[in-house]
C-alpha positions in Angstrom: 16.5 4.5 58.8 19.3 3.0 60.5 22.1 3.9 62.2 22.3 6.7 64.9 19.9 9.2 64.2 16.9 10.2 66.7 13.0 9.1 66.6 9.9 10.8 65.6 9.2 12.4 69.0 13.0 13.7 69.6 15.1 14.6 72.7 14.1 18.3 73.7 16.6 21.0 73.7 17.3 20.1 77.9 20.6 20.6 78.9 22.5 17.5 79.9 19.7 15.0 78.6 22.4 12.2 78.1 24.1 12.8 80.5 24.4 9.6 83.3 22.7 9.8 86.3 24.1 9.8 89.7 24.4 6.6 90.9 23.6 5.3 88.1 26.1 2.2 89.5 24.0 1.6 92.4 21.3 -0.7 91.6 21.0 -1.5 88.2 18.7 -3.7 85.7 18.3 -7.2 85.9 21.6 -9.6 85.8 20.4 -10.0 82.3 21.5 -6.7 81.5 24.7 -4.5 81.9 25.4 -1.2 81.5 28.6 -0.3 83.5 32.1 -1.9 84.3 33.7 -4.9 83.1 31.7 -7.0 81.6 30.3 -10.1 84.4 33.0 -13.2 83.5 32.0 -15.4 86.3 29.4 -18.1 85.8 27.9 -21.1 88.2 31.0 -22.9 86.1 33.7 -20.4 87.5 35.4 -17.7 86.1 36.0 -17.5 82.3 38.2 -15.9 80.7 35.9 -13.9 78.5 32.1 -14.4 78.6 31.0 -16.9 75.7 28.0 -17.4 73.6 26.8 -19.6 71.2 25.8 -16.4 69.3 26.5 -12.4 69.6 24.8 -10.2 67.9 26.3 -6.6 67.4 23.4 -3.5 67.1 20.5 -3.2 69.4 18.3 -1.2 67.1 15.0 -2.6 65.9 16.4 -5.6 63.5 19.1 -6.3 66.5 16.4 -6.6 68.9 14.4 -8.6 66.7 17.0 -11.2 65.6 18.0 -11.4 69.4 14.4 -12.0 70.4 14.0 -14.8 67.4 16.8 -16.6 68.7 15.2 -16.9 72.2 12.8 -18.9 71.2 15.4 -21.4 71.7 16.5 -22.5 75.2 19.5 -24.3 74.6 21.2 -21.7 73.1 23.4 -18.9 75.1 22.7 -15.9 73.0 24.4 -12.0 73.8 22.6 -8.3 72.3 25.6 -6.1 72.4 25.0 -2.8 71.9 27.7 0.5 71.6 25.4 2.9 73.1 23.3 2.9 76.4 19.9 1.9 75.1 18.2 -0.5 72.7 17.0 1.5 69.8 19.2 4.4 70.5 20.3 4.6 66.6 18.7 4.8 63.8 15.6 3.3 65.1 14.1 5.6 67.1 14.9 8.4 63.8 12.2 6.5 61.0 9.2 8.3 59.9 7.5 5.4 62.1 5.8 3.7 59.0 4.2 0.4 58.8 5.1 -0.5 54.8 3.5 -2.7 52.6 6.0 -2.8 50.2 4.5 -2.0 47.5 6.9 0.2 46.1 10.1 -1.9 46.7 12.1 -3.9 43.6 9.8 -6.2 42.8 11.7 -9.9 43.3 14.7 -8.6 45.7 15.0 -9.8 49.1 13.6 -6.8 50.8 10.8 -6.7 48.5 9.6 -10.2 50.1 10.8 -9.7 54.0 8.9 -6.5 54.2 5.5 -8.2 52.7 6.5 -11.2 55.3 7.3 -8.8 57.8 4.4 -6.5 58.0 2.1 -9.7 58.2 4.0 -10.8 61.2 4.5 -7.5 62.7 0.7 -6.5 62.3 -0.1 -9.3 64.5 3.0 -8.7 66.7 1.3 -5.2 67.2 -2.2 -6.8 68.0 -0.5 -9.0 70.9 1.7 -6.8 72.6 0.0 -3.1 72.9 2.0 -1.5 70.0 0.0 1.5 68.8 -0.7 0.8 64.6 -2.8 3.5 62.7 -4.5 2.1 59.6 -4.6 5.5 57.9 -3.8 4.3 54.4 -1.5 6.5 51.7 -1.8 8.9 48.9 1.3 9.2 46.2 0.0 12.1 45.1 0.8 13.6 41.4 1.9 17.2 41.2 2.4 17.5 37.3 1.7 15.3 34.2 5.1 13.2 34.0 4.0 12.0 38.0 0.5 11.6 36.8 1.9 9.5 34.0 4.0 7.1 36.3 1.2 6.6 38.3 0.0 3.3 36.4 3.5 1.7 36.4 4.0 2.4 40.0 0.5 0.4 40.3 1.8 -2.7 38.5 5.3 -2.6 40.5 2.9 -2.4 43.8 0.9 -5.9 42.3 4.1 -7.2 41.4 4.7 -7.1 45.2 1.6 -8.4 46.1 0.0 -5.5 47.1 -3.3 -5.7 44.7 -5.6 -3.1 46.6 -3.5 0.0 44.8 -6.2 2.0 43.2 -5.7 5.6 41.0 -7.6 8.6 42.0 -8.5 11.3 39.7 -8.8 15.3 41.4 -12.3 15.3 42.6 -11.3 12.0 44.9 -8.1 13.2 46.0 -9.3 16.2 47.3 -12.4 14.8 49.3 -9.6 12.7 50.9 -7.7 15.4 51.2 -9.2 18.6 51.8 -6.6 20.4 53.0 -4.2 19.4 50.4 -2.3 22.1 48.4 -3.7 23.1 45.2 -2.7 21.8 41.8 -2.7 18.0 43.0 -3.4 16.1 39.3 -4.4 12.6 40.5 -2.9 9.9 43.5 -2.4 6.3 43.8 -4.2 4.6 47.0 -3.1 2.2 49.0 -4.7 1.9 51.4 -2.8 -1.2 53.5 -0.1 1.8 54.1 0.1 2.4 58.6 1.8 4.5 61.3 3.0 2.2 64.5 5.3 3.2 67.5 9.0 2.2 66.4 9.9 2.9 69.9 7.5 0.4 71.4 8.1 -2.3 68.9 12.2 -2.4 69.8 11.7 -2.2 73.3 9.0 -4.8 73.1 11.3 -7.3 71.3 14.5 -6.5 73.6 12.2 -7.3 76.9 11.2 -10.5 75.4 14.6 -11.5 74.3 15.9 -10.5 78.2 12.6 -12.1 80.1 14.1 -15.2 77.7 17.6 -15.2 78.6 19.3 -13.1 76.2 22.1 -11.0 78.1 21.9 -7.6 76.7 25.3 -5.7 77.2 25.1 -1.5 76.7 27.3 0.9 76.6 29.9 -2.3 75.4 31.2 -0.9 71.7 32.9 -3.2 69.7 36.5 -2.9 68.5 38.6 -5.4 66.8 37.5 -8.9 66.4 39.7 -12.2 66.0 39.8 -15.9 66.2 40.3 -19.3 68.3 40.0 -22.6 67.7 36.3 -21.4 69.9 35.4 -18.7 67.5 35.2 -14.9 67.5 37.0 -12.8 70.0 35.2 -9.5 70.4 37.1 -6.7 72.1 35.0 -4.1 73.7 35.2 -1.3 75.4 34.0 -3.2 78.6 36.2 -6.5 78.2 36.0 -10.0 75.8 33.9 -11.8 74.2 33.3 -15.0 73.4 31.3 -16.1 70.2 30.6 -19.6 68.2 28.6 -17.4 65.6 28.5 -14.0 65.1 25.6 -11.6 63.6 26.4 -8.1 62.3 23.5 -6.0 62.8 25.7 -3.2 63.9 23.3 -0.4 61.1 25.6 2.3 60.2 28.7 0.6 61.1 28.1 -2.7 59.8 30.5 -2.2 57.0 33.3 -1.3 58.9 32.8 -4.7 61.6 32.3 -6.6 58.4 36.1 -5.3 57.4 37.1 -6.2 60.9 36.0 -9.6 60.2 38.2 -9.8 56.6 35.1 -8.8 54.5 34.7 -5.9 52.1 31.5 -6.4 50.9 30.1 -2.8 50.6 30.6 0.5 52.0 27.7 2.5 54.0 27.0 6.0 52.8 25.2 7.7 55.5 22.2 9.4 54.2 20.7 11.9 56.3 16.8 13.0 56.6 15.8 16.0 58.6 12.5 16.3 59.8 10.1 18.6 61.2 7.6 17.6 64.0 4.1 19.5 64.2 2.3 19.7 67.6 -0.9 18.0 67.9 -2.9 20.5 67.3 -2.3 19.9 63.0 -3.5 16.9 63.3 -7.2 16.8 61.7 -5.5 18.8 58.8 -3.9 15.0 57.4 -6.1 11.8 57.3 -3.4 10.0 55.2 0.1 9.4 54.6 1.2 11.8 51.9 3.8 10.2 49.6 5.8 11.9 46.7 6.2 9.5 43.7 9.4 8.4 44.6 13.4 9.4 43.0 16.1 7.6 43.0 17.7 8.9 46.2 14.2 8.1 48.0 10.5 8.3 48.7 11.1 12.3 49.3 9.5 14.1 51.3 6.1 13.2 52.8 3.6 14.6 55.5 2.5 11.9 57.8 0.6 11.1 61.0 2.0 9.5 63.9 0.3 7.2 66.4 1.7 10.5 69.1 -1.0 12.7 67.6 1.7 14.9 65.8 2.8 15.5 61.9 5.6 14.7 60.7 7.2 16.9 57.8 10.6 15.3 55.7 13.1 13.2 55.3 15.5 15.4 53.5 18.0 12.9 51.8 21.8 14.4 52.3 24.3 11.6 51.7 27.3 12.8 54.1 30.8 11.4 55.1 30.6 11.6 58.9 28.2 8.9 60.4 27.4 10.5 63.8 26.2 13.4 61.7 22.6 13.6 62.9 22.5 17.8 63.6 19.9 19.8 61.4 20.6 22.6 59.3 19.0 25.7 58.5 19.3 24.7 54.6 17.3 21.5 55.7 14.5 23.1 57.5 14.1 25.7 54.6 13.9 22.9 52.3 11.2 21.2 54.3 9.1 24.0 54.4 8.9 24.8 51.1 8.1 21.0 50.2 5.3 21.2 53.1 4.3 24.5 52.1 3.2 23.1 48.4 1.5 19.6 49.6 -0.3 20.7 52.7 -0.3 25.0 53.3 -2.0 24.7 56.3 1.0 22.6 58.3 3.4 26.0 57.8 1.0 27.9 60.5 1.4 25.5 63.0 3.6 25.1 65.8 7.0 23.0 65.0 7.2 20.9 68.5 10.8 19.2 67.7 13.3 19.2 65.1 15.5 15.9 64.4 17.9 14.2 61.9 18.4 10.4 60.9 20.8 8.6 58.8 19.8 5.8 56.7 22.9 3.1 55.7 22.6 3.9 51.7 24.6 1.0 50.3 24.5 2.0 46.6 21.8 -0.9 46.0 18.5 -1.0 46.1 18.1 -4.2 48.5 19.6 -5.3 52.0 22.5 -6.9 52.0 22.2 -9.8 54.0 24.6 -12.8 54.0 26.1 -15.5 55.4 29.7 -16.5 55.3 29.9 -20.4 56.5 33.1 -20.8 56.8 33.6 -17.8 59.8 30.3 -18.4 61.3 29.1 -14.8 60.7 26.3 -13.4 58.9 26.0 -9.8 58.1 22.7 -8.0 57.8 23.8 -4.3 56.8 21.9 -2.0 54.4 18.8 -2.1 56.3 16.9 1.1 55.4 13.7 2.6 56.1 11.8 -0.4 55.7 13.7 -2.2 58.2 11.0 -1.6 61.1 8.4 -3.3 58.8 10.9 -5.8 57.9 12.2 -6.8 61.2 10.5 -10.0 62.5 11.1 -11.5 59.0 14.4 -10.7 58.5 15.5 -11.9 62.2 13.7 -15.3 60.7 15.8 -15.0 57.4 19.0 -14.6 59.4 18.0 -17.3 62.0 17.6 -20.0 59.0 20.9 -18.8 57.6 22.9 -19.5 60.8 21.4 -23.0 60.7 22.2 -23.3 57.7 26.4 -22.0 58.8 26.2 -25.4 61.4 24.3 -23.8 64.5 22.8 -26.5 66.2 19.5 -24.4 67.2 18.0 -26.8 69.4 14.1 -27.3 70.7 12.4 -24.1 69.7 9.3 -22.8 72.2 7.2 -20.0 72.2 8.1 -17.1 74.4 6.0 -15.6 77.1 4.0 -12.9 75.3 4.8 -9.0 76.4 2.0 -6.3 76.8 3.7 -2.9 75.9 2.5 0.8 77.7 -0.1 2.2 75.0 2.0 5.3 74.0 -0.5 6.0 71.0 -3.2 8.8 71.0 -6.1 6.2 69.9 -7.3 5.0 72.5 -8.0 6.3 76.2 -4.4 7.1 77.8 -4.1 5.8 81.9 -4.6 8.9 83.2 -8.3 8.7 81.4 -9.3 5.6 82.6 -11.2 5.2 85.8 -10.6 1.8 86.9 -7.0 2.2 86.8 -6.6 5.5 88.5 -9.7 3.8 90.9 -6.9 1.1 91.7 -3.5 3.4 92.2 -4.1 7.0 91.9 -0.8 7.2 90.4 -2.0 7.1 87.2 -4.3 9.8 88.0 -1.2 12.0 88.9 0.3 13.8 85.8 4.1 14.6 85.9 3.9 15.4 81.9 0.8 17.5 81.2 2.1 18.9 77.7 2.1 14.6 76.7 -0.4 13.1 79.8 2.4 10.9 81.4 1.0 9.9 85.2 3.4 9.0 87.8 2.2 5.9 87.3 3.4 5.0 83.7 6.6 6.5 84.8 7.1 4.4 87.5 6.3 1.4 85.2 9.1 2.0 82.8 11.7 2.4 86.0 10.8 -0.6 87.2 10.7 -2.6 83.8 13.4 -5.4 82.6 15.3 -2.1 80.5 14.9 0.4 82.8 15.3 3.8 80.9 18.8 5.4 82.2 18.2 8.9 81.0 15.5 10.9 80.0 15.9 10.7 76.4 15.5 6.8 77.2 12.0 7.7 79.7 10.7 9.9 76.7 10.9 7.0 74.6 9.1 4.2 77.3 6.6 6.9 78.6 6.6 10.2 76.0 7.4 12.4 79.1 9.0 15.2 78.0 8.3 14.8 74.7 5.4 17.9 73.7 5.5 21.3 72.9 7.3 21.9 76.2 10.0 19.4 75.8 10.4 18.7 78.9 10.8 22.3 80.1 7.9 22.1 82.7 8.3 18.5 83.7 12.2 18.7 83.3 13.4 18.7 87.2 10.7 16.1 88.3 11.4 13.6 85.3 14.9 13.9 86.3 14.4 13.4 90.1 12.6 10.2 89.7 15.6 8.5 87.4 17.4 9.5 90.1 16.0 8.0 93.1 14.9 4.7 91.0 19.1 4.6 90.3 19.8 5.3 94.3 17.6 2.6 94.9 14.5 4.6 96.1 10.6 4.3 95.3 9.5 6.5 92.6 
């Protein structure tokens, strides 16, 4: 999904959540990174008259991040991350069912089709490097009558078509030795088994640190408005001052239609498409050992149960196509829906606790492929239409776009490889800090637990306020840390979770 929608382990029902903290102003991130106030104008040079780049890109969600963090890799240019709200991966990023694709079910020959198999190569070993939790649990597209059963082969030749040559068919018996907790009537599934679960909150925070460590100035809270020209390029006005950009990227999800009009485009128009989910509470987990796919429709893959590297289920996406794109509440219609899909595919799930309710919205563009292009003769390239594959898709499509602004006459310079990143292991397989000995041997903070519904220690938290993106509200912590995110949400931990962002913003030790 993309666009401004909330993540697989959602903001609990805490009053004032996003709202700023108290002195928020005080000390802030590194000089890298803004947040507040006009945006920083004065450089070793002097004073400018509005900060410039060689390159902006608009949107930090996971393919902003990514393209940011790609053009890092080299020195010589002067690259901004601007982003309208006040964290990287606020949107649509943090509100994907948290799948690693294969692709094996996209349009076989279409750009998507070939950045998601490129993509989930580099992103598996991405994952390996820097800590991201991945799940190798595989997928079942499971049949529920005889017309499904019947597409079953053709949706095998579209997954060889795209390379992805493990797909096998499964008659009852196997399915439901995978699967015994399926609902009855299953027919028959397809397998494949290359289908994961990985952290989409780790991955954009991993690729936004790496881009700031590098250089890249990340501006939040800085929403663009109109945009003009100079004989130096694009004048961006925000909401926090000017820009200054020799090349511009539009990564801005949900809205990237509406900057690409700004910027005397009308390419296509973004249809918000909203999916409501249900979150499960650990405890359902053993009842799911794969990813369980619907065949797919034309509005979507429908509704699935899934695993997440948290330890929950996940239940949904509906797929409501709406007119208002900060529509991310959930609806009682939604919720009914969802449990009558779940109810049929795995009966079990319905007597289990629901820890968190959320809504996304994917940018539906009315075509079955991102629409990524670049326009030479304005130095721009827009990269809009990015749906749910887009977290798989990320590090080849911030490639893609990279070439393509070579291609428009940026001048990219040396290239180097960055200083690798090890991310906080937020993912239930393997031993969390507060489990390990050595570490809680060598600071017992991590043998103190502030969130005992997720296991967060006072060490992790302190981590995460003292990182390059320090979290600036608890919905931002949840997502570096999980605190606050279980069956509580955040009701227990609540006050003390808020206490630390608050001395960490004042300046204090947490």
């Amino acid at each position: 999904m993309t666009g401004t929608g909330h993540g697989p382990r959602p903001a609990g029902p805490v009053r004032g959540d996003r709202e700023p903290l108290p002195g928020a102003a005080a000390e802030g991130p590194p000089p890298t990174v803004s947040a507040e106030g006009p945006l920083p104008t004065v450089t070793a040079e002097g004073p400018l008259p509005g900060r410039s780049y060689d390159v902006v890109v608009v949107g930090a969600g996971v393919v902003g991040c990514a393209i940011a963090r790609e053009l890092a890799r080299h020195p010589r240019l002067r690259v901004a991350l601007v982003e309208a709200q006040d964290d990287v991966g606020q949107g649509t990023s943090k509100a994907n069912t948290a799948i690693l694709h294969t692709g094996f079910d996209a349009v076989p020959g279409t750009l998507e089709a070939r950045l998601v198999r490129e993509g989930r190569a580099r992103l598996a070993a991405y994952a390996a490097e820097s800590g991201i939790p991945v799940e190798h649990v595989g997928a079942l597209l499971v049949a529920w009558d005889e017309e499904q059963l019947a597409a079953l082969p053709r949706l095998a030749e579209k997954a060889a078509l795209n390379s992805c040559t493990d797909a096998r068919r499964l008659d009852r018996d196997e399915l439901y030795a995978r699967e015994p907790r399926l609902g009855p009537g299953a027919l028959g599934a397809l397998h494949i088994p290359g289908e994961s679960v990985i952290c989409p909150w780790t991955t954009t925070l991993a690729y936004a640190t790496q881009a700031v460590r590098a250089g890249v100035e990340l501006h939040l809270n800085t929403a663009v408005g109109q945009v003009g020209r100079d004989e130096e390029g694009h004048l961006l006005h925000t909401s926090r001052g000017t820009l200054r950009a020799r090349h511009l990227v539009n990564a801005a999800g949900l809205d990237a239609d509406t900057l690409d009009r700004r910027l005397g485009r009308d390419d296509f128009t973004v249809t918000p498409r909203r999916g409501q989910l249900l979150v499960f509470d650990t405890f359902a987990r053993p009842l799911v050992r794969h990813i369980l796919l619907p065949v797919p429709t034309a509005l979507g893959k429908g509704v699935l149960v899934a695993p997440t590297v948290h330890g929950n289920v996940l239940l949904g996406p509906t797929a409501e196509d709406l007119d208002d794109k900060r529509d991310t509440g959930s609806t009682a219609e939604g919720i009914a829906l969802l449990r009558e899909k779940g109810r049929r595919i795995l009966p079990d799930l319905l007597d289990e606790e629901v820890t968190a309710v959320y809504a996304g919205l994917r940018a539906a563009t009315g075509r079955e492929d991102y629409r990524i292009a670049a326009h030479p003769e304005r130095s721009y390239v827009t990269v809009g239409g990015i749906r749910s594959t887009g977290l798989t898709a990320s590090l080849a499509i911030a490639a893609h776009v990279t070439g393509l602004l070579a291609a428009s006459g940026l001048d990219l310079g040396p290239e180097r490889d960055l200083d690798p990143v090890r991310m906080p292991h937020l993912g239930d397989a393997l031993p969390r800090p507060h489990q390990r000995a050595d570490l809680v041997a060598a600071d017992p903070a991590y043998g103190t637990l502030v969130c005992h519904c997720e296991r967060v220690s006072l060490g992790e938290i302190r981590d995460a306020l003292a990182g390059p993106l320090p979290p600036r509200t608890r919905d931002a912590l949840r997502r570096r840390t999980r605190a606050g995110a279980g069956r509580c949400q955040g009701f227990y931990c609540g006050a003390a979770v808020r206490e630390l962002l608050e001395r960490r913003w004042k300046g204090e030790r947490a």
